[in-house]
Structure formats: C-alpha cells, structure tokens
mmJSON file of the N, C-alpha and C atoms, coordinates in Angstrom:
{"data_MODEL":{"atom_site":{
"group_PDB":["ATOM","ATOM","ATOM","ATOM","ATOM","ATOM","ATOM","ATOM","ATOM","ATOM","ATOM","ATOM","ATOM","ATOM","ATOM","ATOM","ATOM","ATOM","ATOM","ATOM","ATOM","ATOM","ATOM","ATOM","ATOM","ATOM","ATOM","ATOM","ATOM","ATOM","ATOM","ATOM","ATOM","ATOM","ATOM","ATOM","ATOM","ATOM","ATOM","ATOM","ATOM","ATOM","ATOM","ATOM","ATOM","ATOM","ATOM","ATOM","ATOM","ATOM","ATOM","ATOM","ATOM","ATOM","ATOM","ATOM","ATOM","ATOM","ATOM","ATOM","ATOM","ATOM","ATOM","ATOM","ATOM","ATOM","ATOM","ATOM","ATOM","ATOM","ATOM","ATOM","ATOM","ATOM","ATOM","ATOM","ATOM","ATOM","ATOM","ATOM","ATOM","ATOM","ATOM","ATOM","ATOM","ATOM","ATOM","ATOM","ATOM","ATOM","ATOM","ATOM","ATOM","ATOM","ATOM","ATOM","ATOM","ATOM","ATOM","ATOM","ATOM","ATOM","ATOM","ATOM","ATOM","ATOM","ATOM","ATOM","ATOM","ATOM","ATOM","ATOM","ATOM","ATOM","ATOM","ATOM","ATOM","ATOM","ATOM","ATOM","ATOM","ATOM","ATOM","ATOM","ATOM","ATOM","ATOM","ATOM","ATOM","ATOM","ATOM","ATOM","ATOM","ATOM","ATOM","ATOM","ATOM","ATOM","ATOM","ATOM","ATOM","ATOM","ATOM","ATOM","ATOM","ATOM","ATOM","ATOM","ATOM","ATOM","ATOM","ATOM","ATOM","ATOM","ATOM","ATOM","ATOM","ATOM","ATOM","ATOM","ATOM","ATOM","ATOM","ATOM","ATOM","ATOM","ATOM","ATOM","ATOM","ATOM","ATOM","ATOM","ATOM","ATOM","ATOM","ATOM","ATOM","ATOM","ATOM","ATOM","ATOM","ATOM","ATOM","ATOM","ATOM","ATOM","ATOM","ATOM","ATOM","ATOM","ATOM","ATOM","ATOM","ATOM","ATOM","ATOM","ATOM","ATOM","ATOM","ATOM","ATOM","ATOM","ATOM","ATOM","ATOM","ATOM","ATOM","ATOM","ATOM","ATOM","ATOM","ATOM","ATOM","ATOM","ATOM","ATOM"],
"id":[1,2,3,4,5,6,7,8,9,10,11,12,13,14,15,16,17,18,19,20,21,22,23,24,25,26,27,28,29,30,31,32,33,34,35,36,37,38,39,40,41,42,43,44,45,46,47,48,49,50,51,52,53,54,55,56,57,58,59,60,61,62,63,64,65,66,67,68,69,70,71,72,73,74,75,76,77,78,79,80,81,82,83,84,85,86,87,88,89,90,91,92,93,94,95,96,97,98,99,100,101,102,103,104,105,106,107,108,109,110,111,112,113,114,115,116,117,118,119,120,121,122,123,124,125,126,127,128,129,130,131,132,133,134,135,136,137,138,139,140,141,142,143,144,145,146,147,148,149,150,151,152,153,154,155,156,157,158,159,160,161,162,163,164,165,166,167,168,169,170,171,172,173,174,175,176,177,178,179,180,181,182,183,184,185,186,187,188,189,190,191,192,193,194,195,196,197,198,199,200,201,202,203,204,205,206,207,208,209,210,211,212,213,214,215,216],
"type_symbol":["N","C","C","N","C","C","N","C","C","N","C","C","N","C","C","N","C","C","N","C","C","N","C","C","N","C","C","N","C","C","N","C","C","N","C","C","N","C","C","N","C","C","N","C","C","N","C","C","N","C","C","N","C","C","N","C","C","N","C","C","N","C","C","N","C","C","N","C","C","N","C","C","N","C","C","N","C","C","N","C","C","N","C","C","N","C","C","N","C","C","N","C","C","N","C","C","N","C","C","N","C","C","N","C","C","N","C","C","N","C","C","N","C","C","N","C","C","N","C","C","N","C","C","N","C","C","N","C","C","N","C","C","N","C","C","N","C","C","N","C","C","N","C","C","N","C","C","N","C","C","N","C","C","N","C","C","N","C","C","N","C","C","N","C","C","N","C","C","N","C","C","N","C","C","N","C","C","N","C","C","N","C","C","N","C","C","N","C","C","N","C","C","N","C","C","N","C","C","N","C","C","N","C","C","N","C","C","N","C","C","N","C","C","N","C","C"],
"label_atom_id":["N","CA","C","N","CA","C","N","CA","C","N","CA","C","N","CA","C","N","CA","C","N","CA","C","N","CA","C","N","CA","C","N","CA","C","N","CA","C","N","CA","C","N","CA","C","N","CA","C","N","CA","C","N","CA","C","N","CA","C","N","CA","C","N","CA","C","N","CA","C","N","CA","C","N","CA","C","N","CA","C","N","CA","C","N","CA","C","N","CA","C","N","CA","C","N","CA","C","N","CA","C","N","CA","C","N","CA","C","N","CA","C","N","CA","C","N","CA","C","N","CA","C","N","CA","C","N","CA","C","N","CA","C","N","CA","C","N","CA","C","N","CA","C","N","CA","C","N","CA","C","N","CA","C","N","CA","C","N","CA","C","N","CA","C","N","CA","C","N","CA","C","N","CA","C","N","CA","C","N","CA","C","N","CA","C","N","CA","C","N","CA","C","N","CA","C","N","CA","C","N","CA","C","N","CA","C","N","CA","C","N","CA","C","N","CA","C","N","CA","C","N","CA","C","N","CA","C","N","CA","C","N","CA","C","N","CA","C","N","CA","C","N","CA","C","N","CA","C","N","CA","C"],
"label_alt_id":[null,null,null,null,null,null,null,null,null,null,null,null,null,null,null,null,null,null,null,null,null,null,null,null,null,null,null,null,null,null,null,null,null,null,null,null,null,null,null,null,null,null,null,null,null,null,null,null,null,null,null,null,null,null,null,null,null,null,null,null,null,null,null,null,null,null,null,null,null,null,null,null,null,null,null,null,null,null,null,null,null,null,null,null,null,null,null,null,null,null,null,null,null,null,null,null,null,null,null,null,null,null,null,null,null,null,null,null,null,null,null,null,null,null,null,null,null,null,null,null,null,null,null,null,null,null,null,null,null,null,null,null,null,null,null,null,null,null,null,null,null,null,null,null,null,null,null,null,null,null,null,null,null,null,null,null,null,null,null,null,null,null,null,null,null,null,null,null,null,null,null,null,null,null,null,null,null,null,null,null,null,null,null,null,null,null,null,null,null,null,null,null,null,null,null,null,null,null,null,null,null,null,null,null,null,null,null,null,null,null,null,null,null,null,null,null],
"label_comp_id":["UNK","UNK","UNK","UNK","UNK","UNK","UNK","UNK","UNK","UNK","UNK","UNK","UNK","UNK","UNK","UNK","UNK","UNK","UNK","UNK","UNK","UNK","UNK","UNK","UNK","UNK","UNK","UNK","UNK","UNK","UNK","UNK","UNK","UNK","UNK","UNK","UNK","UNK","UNK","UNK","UNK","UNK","UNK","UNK","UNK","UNK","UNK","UNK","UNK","UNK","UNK","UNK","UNK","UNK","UNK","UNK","UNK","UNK","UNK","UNK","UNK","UNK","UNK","UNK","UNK","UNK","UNK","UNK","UNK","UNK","UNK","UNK","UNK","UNK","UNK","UNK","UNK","UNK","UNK","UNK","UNK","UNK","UNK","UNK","UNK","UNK","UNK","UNK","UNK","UNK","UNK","UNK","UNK","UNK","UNK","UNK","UNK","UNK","UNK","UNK","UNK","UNK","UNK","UNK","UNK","UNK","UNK","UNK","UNK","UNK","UNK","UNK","UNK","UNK","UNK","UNK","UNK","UNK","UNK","UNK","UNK","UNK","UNK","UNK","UNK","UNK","UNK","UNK","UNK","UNK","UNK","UNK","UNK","UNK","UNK","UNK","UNK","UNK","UNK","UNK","UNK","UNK","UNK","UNK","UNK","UNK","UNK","UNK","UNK","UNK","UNK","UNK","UNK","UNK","UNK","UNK","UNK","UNK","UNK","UNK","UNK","UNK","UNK","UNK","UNK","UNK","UNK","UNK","UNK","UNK","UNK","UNK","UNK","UNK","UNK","UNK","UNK","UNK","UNK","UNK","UNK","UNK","UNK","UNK","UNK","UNK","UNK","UNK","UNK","UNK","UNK","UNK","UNK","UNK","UNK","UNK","UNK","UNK","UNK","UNK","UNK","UNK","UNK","UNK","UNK","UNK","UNK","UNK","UNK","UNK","UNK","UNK","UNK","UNK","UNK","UNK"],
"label_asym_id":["A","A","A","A","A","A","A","A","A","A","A","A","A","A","A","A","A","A","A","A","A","A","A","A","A","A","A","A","A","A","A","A","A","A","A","A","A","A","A","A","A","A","A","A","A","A","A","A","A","A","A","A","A","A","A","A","A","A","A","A","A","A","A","A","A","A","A","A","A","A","A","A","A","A","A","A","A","A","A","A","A","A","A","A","A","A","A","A","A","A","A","A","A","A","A","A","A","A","A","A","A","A","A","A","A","A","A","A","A","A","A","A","A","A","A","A","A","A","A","A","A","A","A","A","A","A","A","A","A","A","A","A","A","A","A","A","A","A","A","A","A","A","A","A","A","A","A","A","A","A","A","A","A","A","A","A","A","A","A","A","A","A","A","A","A","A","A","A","A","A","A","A","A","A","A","A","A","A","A","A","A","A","A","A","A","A","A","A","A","A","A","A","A","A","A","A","A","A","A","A","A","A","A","A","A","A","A","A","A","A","A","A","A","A","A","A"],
"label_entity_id":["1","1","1","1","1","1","1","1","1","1","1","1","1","1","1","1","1","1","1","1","1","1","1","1","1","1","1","1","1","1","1","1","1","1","1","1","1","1","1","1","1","1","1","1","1","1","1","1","1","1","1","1","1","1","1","1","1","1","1","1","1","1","1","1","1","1","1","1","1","1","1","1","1","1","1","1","1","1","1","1","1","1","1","1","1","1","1","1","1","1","1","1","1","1","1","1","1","1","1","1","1","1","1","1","1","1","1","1","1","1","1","1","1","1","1","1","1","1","1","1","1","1","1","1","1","1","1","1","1","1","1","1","1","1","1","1","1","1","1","1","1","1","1","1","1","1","1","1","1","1","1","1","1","1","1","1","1","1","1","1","1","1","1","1","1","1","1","1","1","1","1","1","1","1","1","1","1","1","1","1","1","1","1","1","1","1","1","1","1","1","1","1","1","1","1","1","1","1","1","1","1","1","1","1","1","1","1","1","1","1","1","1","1","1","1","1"],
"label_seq_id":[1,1,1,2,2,2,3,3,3,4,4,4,5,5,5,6,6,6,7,7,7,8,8,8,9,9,9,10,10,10,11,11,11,12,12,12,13,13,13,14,14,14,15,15,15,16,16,16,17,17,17,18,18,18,19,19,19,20,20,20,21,21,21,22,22,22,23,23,23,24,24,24,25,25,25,26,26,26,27,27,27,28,28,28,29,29,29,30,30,30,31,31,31,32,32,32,33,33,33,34,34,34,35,35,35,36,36,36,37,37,37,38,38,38,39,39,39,40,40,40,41,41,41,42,42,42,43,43,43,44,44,44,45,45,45,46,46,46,47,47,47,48,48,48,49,49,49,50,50,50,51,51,51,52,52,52,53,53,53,54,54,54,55,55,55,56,56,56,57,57,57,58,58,58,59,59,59,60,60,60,61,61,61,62,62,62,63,63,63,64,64,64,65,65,65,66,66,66,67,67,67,68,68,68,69,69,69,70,70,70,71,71,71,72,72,72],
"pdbx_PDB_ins_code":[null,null,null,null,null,null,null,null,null,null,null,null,null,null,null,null,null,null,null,null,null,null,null,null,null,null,null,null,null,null,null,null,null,null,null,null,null,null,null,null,null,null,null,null,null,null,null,null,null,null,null,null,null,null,null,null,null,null,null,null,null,null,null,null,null,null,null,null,null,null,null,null,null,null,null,null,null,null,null,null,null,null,null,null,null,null,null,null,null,null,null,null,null,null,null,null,null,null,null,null,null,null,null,null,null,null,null,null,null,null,null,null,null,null,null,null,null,null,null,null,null,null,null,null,null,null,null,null,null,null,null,null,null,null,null,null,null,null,null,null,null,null,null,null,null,null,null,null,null,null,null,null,null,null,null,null,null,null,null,null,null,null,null,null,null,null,null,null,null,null,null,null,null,null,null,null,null,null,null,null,null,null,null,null,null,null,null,null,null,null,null,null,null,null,null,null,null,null,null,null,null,null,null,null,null,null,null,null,null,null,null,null,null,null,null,null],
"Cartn_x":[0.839,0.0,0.889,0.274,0.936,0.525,0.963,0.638,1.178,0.792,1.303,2.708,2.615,3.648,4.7,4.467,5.433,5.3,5.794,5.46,5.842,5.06,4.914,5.612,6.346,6.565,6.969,6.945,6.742,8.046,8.87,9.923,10.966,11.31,12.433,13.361,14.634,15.358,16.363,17.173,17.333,19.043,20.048,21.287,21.935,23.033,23.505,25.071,24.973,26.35,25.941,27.125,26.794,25.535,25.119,24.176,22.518,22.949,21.395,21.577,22.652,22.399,22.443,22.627,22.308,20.769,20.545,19.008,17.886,18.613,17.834,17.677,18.742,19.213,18.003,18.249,17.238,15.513,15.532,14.07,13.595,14.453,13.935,14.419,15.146,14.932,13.755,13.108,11.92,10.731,11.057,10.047,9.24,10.0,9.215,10.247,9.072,9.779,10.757,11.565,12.526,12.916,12.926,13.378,14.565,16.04,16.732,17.456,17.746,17.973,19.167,20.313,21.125,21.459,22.685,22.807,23.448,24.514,24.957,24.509,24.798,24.249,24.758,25.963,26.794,26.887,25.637,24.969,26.541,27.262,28.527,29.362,29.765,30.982,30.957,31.984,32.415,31.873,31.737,30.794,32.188,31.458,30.693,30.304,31.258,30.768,31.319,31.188,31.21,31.193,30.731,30.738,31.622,31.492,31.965,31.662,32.355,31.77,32.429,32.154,32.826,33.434,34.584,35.411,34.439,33.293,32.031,31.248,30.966,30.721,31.074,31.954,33.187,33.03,33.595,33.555,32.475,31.229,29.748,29.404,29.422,29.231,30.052,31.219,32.255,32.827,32.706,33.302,34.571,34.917,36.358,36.71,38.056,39.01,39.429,39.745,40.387,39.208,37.774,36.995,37.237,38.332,38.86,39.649,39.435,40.124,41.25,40.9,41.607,40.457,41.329,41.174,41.374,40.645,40.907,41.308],
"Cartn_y":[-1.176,0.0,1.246,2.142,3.993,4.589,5.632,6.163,7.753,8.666,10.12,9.952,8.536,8.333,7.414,7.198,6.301,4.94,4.301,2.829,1.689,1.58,0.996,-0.584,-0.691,-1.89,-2.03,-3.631,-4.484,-3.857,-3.831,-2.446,-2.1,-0.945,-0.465,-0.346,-0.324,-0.773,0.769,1.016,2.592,1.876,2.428,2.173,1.031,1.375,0.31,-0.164,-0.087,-0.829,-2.198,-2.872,-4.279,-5.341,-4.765,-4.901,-4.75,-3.351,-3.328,-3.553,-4.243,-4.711,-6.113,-7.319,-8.382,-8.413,-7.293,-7.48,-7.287,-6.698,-6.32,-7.652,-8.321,-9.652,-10.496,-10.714,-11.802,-11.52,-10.238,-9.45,-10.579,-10.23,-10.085,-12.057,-12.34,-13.72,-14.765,-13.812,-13.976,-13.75,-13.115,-12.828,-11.612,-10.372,-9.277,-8.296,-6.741,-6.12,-5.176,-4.683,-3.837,-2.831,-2.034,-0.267,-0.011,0.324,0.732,1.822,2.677,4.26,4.486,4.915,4.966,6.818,7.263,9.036,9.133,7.857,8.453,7.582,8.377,7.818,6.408,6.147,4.942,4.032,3.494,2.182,1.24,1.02,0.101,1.424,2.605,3.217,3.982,3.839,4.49,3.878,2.434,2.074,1.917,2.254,2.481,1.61,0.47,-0.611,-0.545,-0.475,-1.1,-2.145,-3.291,-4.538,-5.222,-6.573,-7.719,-8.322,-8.083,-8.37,-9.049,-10.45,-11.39,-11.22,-12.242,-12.147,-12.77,-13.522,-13.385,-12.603,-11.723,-10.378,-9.659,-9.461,-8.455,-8.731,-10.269,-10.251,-10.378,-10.82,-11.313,-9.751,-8.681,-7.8,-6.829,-6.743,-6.575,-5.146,-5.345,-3.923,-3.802,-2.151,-2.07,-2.988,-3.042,-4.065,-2.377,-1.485,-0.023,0.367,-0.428,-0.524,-1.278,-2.617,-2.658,-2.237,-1.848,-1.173,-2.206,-3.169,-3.904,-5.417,-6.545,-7.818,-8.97,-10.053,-10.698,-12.184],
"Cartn_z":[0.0,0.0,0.0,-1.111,-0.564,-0.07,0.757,1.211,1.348,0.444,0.318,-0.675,-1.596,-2.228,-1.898,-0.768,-0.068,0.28,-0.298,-0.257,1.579,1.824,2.842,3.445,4.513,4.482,6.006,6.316,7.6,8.181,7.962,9.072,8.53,9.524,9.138,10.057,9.787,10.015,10.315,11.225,11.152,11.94,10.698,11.627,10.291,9.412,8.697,8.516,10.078,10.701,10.239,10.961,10.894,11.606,12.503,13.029,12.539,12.199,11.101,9.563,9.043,8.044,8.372,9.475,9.715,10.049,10.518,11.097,9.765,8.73,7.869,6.596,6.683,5.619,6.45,8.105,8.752,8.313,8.549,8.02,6.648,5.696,4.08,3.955,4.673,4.393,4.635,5.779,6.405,6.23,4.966,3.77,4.481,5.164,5.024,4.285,4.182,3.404,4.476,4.026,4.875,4.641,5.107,4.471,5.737,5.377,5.868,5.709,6.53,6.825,7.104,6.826,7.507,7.369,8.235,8.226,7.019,6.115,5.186,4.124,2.74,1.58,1.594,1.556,1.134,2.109,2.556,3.378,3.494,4.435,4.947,4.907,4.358,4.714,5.897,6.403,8.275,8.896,9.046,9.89,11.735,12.186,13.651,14.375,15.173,15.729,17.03,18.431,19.485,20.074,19.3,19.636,19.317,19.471,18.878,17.269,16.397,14.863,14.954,14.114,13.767,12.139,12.191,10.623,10.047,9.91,9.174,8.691,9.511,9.408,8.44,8.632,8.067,6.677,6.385,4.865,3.942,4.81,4.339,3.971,4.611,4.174,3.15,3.221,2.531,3.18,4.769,5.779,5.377,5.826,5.021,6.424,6.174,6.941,7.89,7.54,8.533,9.415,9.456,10.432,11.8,11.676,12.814,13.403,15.063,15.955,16.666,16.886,17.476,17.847,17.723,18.192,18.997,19.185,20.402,19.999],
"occupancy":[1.0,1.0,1.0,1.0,1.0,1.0,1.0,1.0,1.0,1.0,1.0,1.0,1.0,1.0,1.0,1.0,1.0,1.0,1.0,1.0,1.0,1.0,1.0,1.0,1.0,1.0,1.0,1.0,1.0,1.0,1.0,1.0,1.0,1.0,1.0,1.0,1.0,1.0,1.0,1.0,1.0,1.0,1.0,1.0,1.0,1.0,1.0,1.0,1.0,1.0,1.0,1.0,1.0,1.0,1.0,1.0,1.0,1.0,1.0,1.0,1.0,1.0,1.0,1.0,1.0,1.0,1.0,1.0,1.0,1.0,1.0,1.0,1.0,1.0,1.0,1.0,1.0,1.0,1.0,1.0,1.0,1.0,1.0,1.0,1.0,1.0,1.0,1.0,1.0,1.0,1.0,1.0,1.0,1.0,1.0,1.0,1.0,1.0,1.0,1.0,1.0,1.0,1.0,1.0,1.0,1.0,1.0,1.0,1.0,1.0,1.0,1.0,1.0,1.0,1.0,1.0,1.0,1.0,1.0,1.0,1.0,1.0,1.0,1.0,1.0,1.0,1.0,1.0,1.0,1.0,1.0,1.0,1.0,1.0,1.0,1.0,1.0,1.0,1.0,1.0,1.0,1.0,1.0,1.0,1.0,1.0,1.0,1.0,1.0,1.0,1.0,1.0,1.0,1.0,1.0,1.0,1.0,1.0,1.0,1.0,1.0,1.0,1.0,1.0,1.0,1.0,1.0,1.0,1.0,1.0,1.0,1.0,1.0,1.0,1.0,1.0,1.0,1.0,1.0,1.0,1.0,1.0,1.0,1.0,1.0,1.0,1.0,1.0,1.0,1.0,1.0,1.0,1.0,1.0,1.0,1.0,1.0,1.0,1.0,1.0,1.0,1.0,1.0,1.0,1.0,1.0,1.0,1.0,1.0,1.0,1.0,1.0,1.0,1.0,1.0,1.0],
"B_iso_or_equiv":[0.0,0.0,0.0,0.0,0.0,0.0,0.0,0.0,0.0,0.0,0.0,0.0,0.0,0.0,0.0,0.0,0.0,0.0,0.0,0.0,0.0,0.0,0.0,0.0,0.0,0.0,0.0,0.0,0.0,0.0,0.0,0.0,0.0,0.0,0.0,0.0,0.0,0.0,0.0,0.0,0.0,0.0,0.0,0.0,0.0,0.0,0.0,0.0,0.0,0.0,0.0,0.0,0.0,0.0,0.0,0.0,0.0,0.0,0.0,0.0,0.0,0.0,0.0,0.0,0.0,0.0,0.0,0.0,0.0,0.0,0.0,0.0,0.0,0.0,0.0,0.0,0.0,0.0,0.0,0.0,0.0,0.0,0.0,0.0,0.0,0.0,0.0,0.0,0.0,0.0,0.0,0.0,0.0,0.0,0.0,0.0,0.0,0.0,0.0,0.0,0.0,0.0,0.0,0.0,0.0,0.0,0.0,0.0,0.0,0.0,0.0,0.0,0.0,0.0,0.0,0.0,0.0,0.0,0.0,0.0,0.0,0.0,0.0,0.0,0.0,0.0,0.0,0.0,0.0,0.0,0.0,0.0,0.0,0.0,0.0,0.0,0.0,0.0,0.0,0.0,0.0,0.0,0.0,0.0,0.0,0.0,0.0,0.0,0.0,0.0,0.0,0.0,0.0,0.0,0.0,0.0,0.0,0.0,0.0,0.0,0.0,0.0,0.0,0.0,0.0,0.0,0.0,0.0,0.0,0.0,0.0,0.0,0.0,0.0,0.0,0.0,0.0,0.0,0.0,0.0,0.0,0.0,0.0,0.0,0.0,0.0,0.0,0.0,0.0,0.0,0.0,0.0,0.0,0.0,0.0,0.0,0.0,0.0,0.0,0.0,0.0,0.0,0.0,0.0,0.0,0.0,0.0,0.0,0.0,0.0,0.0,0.0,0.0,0.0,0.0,0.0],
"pdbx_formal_charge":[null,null,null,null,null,null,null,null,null,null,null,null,null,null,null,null,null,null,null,null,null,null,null,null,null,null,null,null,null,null,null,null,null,null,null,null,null,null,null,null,null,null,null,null,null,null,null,null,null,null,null,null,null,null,null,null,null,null,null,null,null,null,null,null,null,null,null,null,null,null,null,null,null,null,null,null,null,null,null,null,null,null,null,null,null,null,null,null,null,null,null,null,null,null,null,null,null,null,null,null,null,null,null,null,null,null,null,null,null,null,null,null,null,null,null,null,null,null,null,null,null,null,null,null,null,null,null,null,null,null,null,null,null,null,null,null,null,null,null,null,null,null,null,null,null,null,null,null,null,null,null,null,null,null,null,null,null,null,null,null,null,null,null,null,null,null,null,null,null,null,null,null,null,null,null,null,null,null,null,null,null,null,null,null,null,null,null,null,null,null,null,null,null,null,null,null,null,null,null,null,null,null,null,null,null,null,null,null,null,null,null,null,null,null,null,null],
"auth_seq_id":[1,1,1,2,2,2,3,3,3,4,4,4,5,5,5,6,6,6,7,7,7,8,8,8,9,9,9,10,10,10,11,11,11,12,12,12,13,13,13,14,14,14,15,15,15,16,16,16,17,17,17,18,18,18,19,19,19,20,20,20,21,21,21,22,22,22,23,23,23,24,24,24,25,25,25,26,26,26,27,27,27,28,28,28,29,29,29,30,30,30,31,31,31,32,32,32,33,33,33,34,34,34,35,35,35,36,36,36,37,37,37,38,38,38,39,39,39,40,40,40,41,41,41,42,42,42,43,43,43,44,44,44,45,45,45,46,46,46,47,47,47,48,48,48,49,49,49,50,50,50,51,51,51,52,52,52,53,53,53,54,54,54,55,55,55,56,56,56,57,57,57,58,58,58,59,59,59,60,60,60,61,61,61,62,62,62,63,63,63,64,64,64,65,65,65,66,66,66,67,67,67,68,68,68,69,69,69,70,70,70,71,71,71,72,72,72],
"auth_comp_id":["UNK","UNK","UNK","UNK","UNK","UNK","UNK","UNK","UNK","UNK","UNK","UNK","UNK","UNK","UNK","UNK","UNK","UNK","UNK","UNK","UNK","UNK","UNK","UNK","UNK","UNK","UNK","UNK","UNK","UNK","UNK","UNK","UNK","UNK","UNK","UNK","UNK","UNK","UNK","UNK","UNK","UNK","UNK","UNK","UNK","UNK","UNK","UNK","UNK","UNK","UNK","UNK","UNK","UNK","UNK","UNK","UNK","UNK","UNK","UNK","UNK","UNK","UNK","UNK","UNK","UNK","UNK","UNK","UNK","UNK","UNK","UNK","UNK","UNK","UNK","UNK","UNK","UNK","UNK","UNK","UNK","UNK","UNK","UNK","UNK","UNK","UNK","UNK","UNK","UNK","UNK","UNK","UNK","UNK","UNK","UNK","UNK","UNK","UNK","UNK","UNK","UNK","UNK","UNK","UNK","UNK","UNK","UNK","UNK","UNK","UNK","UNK","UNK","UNK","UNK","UNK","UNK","UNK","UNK","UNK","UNK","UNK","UNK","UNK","UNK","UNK","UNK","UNK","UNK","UNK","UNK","UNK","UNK","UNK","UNK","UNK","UNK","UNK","UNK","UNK","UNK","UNK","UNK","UNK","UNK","UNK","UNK","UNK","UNK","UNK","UNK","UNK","UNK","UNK","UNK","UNK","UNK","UNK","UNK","UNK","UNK","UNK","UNK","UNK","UNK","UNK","UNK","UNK","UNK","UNK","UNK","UNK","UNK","UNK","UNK","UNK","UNK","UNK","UNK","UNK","UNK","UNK","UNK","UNK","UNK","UNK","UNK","UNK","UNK","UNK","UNK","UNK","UNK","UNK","UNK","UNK","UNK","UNK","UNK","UNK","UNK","UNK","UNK","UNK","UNK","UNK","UNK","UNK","UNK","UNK","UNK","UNK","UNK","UNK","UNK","UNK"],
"auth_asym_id":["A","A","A","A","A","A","A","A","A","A","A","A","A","A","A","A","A","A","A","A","A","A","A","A","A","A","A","A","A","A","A","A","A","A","A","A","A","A","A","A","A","A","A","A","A","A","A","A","A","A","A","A","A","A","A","A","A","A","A","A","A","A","A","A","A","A","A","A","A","A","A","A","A","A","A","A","A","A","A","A","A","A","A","A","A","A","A","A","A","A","A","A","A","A","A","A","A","A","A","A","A","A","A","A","A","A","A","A","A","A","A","A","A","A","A","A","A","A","A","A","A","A","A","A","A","A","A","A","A","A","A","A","A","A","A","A","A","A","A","A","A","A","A","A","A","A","A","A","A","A","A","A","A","A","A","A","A","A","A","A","A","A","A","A","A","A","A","A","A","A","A","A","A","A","A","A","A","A","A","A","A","A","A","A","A","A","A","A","A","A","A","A","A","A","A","A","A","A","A","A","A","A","A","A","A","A","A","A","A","A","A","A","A","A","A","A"],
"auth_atom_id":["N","CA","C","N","CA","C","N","CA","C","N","CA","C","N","CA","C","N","CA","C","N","CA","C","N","CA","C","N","CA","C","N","CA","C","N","CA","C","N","CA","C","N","CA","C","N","CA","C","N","CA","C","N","CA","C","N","CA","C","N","CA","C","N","CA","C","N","CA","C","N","CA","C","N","CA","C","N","CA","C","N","CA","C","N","CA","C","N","CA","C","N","CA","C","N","CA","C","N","CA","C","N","CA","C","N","CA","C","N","CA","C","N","CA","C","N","CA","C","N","CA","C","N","CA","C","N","CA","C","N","CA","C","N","CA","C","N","CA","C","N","CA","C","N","CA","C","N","CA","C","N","CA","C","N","CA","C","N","CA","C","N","CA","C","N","CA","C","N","CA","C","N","CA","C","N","CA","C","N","CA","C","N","CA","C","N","CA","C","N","CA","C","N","CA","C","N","CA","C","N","CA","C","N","CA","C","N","CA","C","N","CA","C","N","CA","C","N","CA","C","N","CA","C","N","CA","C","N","CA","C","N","CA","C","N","CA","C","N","CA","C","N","CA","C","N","CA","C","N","CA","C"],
"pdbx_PDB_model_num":[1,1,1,1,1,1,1,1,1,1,1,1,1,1,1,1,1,1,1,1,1,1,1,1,1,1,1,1,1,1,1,1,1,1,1,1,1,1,1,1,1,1,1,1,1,1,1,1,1,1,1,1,1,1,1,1,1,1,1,1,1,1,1,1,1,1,1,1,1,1,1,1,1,1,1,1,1,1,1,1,1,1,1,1,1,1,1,1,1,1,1,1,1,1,1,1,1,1,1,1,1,1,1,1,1,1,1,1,1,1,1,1,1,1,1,1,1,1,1,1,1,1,1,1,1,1,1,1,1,1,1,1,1,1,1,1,1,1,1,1,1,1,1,1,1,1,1,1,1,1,1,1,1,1,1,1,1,1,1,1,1,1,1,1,1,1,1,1,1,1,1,1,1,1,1,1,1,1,1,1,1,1,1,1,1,1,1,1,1,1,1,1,1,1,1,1,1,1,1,1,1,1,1,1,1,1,1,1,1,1,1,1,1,1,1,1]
}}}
C-alpha cells in the first residue's frame, strides 16, 4: 500500500552498521519487506561498531578491513 507516495513496508530498520544490516538480511529472508535508513548515503561506509563483529561479518558484508580497531 501507498501512502502520500510512499510505499509501505513491515519495518524499518534505522542504523547500517553491521548490526542493522544483519538485522535487515534476517528481516527479508523472512520474507518481510525492509526499508533501511542509515545518516549516510553509502549504506557500509564508516561504519561504527562497538561490539563484537565477527570475521564473518566483516567479509559477508564486505566492511572495510580499517573498520577494525583492534582484536581478540
């Protein structure tokens, strides 16, 4: 459905670190639709992680590698 032009869907997803682009892959595999937002145009660059990402991660998405700070 639209609505004022805007096409509607089961969520969104706000944040396209690694985190909200895993959450957003689980979404759409799951067969809903997903709209994700991030502050900059180029969805994965500068990403911004605090956590624990795994070297799965990393390459499944294709994060730069100068995104890690340090490892364990």
């Amino acid at each position: 459905m639209h609505t004022n032009g805007v096409k509607a869907v089961d969520v969104a997803v706000i944040g396209g670190g690694p985190s909200g682009l895993q959450t957003a892959s689980v979404l759409t595999s799951s067969g809903l639709s997903v709209a994700l937002f991030d502050q900059r145009a180029d969805i994965g660059s500068g990403v911004v992680c605090s956590g624990v990402v795994s070297t799965e991660a990393i390459n499944r998405y294709d994060l730069p590698k100068e995104a890690i700070v340090g490892s364990i």
